[in-house]
N, C-alpha and C positions, 0 to 999 in steps of 0.2 A: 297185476293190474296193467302192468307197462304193456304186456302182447297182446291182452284184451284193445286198448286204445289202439298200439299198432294193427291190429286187424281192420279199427273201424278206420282209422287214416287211410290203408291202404285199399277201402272199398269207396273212395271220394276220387272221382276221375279227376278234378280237378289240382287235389292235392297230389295224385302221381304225377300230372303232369308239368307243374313245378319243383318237383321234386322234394318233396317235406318232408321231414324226418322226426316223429314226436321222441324225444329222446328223454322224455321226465313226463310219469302221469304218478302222481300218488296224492296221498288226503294234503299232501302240504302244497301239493301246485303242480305244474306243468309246464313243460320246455318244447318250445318246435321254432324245429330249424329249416330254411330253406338256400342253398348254393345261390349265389347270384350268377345270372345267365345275362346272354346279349339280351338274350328274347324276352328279359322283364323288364327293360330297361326303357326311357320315355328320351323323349327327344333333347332331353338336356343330358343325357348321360348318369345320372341316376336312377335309380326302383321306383318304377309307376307306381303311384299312392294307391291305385286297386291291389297291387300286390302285397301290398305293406299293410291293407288294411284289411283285405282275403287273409294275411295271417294274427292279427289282431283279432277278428272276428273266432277265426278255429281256433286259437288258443282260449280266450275265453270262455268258448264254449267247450273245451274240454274238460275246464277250471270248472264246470259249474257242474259238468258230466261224475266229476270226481267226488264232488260235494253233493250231487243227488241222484245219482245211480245213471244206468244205461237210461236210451232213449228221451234225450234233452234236444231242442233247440235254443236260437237266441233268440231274443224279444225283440233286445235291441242293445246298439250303441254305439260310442263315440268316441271320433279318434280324432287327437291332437298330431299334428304332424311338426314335430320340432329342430328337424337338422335333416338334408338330403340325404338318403342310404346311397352312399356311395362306398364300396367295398367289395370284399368275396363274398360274404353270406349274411343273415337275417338270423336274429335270434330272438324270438317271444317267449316271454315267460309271464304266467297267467299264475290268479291264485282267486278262489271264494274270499271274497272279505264278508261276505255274511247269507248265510241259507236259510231257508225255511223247507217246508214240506214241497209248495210247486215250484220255489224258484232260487236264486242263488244271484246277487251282487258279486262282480267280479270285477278284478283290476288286470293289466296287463303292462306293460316295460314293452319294448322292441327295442333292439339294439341292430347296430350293422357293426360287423366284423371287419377291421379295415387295418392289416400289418399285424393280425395280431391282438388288437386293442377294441372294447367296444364301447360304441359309443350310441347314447339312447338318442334314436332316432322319432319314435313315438310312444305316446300314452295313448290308453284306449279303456273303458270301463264299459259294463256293458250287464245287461239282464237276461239271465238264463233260466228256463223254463222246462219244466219235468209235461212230456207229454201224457195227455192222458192212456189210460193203457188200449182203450179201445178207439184211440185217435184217429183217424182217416185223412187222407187229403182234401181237406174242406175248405 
């Protein structure tokens, strides 16, 4: 299941070019990391909340990919932003807290990696959605 997921991370342009790494997809939850660069960085010297919350978003929605098969998006959701990610890297970890047939509640943690030690940076929860199979860009 782990190279399956890394396949589909690695077909998100935007996830290469942050550099994300899903390094946990199974029935119990999911892990993605991303290196902190200059270039994610916001004017105060911390992780722009888009980046913080581009991976709140993909983590949930892998969370929910796990819990109802390929081809999901998210519906929707929301992120607490609790302490500045200031550090080397970004760590989300996402889990289903409850499924059904189209969709999947999901929880997520963000942490920043800082000496070593991490520290939650963000909550985020969020509603994931099993596409139809004959879906279109509508």
């Amino acid at each position: 299941m782990l190279q399956l997921g890394q396949q589909a991370l690695a077909s998100q342009p935007f996830s290469r070019l942050v550099g994300t790494a899903l390094t946990r997809f199974d029935a119990e939850g999911t892990e993605l990391r991303v290196p902190i660069q200059e270039s994610l960085k916001q004017q105060h010297g911390f992780v722009h909340g888009g980046v913080v919350s581009y991976l709140a978003d993909n983590a949930l929605t892998f969370a929910g990919g796990a819990a109802l098969g390929t081809g999901v998006v998210t519906s929707e959701y929301k992120i607490n932003y609790v302490r500045p990610a200031i550090g080397q890297e970004l760590v989300a970890r996402a889990a289903a807290v409850h499924a059904g047939k189209s969709q999947a509640a999901c929880r997520c943690d963000i942490y920043v990696v800082n000496e070593g030690k991490e520290l939650l940076c963000a909550i985020a929860q969020g509603t994931i959605a099993r596409l139809a199979a004959a879906s279109t860009a509508e």
